[in-house]
N, C-alpha and C positions, 0 to 999 in steps of 0.2 A: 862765320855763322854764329857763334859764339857772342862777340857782341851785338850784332843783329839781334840777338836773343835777349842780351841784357838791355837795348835801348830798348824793346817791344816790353820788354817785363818792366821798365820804368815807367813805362807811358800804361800800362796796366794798372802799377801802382798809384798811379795818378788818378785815375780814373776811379779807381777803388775810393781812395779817401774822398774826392769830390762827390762820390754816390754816398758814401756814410755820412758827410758834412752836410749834404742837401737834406740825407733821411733823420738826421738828426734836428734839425730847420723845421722840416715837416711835423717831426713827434712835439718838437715846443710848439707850433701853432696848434694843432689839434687840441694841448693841453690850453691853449691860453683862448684857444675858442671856443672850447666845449670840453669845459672844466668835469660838466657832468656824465658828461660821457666817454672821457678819458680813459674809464678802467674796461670800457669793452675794445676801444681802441687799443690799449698794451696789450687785450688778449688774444687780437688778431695780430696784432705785431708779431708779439712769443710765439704763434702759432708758425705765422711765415717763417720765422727763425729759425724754430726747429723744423721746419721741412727742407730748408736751405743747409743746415747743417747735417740731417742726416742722409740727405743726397749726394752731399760730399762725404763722408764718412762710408756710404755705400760706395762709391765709386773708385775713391780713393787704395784702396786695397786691389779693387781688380786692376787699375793702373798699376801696383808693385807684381802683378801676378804679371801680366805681358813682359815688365820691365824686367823681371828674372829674366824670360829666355830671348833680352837683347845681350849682346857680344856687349861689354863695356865697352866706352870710347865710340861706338858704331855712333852714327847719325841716329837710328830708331831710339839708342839708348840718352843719346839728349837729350832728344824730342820729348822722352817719357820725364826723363826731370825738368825741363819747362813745365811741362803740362802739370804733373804731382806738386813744381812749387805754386803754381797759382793759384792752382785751386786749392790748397791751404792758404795760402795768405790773401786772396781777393774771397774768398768764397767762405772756407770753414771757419777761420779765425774771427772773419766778422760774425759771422752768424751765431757760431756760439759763445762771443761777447755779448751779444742781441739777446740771447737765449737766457742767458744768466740774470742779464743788467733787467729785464722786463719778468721772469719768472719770478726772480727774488722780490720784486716792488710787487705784484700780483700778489704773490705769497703771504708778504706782511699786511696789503690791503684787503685783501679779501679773506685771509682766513688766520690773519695774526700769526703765522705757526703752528695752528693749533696741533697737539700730537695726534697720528694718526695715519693714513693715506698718504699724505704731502710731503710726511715725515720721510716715507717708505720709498715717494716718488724723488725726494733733493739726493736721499741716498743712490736711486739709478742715476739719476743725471752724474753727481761724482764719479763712477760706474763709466759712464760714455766720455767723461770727461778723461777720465783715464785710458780711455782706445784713444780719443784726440790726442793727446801727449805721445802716446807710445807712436801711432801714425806717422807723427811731427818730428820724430828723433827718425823714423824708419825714411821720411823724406832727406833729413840730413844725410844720413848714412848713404843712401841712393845717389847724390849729387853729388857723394865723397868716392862713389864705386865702394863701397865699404860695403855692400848689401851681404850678409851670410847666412838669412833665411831661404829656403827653397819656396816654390812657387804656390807647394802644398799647403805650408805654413799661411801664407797672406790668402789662400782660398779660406782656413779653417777663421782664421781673423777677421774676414769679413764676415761671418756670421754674428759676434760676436755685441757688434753694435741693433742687427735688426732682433736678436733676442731682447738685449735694455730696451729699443724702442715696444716691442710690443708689450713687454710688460708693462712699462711706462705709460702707456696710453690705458690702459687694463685698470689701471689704477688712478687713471685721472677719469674714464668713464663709470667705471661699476662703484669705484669706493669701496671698496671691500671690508675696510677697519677704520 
């Protein structure tokens, strides 16, 4: 089963980069075919990114919560580290590369940095950037049977990313300062 696992996670990975090499293809034609319209185009991008990034970030935690109360070694308890690795590296990893690579060129083009809001919002994303890390090492740990959080813990964690989002949006809608 085990390699069964690791050839279906290769052909995953495959799949993965060949959808980021296509969506990459795509964002230079948009740019090289409507130059002028290019900066509403990154902001639909950045938009899908972070929807795909906090979908997995929401998810991702209630996967560590089941995967507590699997028996280590058990088949249920594999199953949950296939599933936690993919969707960190097919799903969250790209997306919040997406998230960053298209926010920051947004940032510089449309509002140069100005101080302010955006200041307040780069700060949540670091913020979210740091549950993705901490998640990312929790994944490790999980596929090492290392896991020494209880199930309570990855409940309380998973809140943790939907507070940064809604502030975050809070502050890219109202503008507050």
């Amino acid at each position: 089963m085990v390699a069964s696992a690791q050839s279906s996670g290769a052909k995953a990975a495959r799949r993965a980069a060949i959808a980021i090499a296509i969506f990459l293809a795509l964002t230079a034609m948009l740019f090289l075919m409507d130059p002028g319209n290019f900066y509403l185009w990154a902001k639909a991008i950045h938009v899908i990114a972070v929807i795909s990034w906090m979908a997995g970030m929401l998810y991702l935690p209630r996967l560590f919560i089941y995967h507590c109360e699997a028996e280590p070694g058990s088949v249920q308890s594999e199953t949950f580290k296939v599933m936690e690795q993919r969707l960190l590296r097919v799903i969250i990893n790209p997306a919040m590369t997406v998230t960053w690579v298209f926010g920051l060129w947004l940032a510089w083009e449309g509002f140069s940095f100005q101080p302010g809001w955006l200041h307040a919002k780069i700060a949540l994303v670091l913020v979210l950037s740091g549950f993705h890390g901490y998640f990312s090492a929790a994944v490790r740990r999980f596929s090492e049977d290392r896991n020494t959080k209880p199930a309570g813990h990855w409940r309380l964690m998973n809140e943790g990313p939907t507070i940064v989002m809604i502030l975050a949006v809070i502050l890219v809608i109202v503008k507050p300062f």
